[in-house]
VMD Tcl script that draws the C-alpha trace (Angstrom):
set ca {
  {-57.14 -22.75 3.56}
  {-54.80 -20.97 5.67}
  {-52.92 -18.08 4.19}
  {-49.90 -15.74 5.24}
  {-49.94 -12.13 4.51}
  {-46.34 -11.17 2.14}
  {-44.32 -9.44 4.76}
  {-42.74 -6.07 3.57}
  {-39.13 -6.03 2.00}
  {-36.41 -5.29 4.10}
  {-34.10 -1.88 4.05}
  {-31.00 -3.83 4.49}
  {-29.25 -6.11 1.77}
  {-26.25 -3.56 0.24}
  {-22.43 -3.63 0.82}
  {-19.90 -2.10 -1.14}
  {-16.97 -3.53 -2.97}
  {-13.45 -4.09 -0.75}
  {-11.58 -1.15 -1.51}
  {-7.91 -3.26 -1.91}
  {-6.20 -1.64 0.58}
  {-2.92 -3.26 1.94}
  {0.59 -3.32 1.42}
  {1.42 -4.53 -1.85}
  {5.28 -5.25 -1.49}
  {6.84 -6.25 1.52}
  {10.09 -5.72 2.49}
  {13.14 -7.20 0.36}
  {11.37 -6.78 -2.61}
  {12.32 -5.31 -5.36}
  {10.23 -2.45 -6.80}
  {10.70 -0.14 -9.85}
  {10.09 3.69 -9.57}
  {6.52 4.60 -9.57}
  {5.84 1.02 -8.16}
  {2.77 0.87 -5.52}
  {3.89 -0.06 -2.14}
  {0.88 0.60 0.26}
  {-2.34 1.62 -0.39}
  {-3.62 2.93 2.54}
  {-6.68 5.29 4.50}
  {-4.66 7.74 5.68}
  {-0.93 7.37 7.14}
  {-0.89 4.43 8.97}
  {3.08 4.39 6.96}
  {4.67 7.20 6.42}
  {7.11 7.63 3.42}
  {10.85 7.64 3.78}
  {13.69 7.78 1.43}
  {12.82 7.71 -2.48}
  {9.26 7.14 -1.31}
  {6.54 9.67 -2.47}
  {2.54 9.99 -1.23}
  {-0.02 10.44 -3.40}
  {-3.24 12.57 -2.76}
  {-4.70 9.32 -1.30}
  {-2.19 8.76 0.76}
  {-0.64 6.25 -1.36}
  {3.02 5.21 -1.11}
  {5.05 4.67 -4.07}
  {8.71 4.25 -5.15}
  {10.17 7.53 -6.56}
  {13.24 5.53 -7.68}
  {13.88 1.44 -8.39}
  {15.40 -0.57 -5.22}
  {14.71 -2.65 -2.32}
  {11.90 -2.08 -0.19}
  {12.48 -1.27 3.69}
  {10.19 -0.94 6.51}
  {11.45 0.52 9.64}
  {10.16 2.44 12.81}
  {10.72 6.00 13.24}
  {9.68 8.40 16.04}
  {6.35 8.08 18.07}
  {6.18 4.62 16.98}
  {5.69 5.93 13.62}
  {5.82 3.07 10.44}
  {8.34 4.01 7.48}
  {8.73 2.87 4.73}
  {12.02 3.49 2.25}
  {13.07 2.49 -0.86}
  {17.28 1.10 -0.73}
  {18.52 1.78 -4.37}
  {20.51 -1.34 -6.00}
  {23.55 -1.09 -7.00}
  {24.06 -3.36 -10.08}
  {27.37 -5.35 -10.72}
  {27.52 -4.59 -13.85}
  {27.76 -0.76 -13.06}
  {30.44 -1.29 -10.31}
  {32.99 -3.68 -12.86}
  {32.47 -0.66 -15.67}
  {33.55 2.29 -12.74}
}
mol new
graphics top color blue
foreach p $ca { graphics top sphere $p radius 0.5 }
foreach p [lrange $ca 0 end-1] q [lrange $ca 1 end] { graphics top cylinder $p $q radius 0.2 }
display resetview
């Protein structure tokens, strides 16, 4: 009867979890302060107006609006946050 020896178990055979990244609202989109825009390794986007970065680099909306992506200097990404100016507000004025 023929037999095979077990072979040993291999070292390989982990990964880790996708981390999420990505932008998570594109432009035209409304967004409400502290809204998540980009999550990001480091600045591939950099923040504009009424954006703010968080320790991981994260860009979020420091007030409600429109989100804008444009391109800065050194063909640097931006992207801004356009507050809306509601109807309502203007007929009241």
């Amino acid at each position: 009867m023929a037999h095979k020896k077990a072979g040993g178990s291999s070292r390989n055979g982990r990964d880790s979890a996708g981390r999420r990244l990505g932008v998570k609202l594109f432009g035209g989109q409304k967004v409400q302060g502290g809204g998540i825009i980009v999550r990001q390794r480091g600045t591939r986007v950099y923040p504009g107006r009424n954006v703010g970065c968080g320790v991981d680099h994260t860009l979020y909306a420091l007030d409600a609006g429109v989100v804008v992506f444009h391109d800065g200097k050194q063909g640097r990404k931006y992207v801004s946050v356009d507050a809306v100016v509601e109807p309502a507000a203007i007929a009241a004025e």
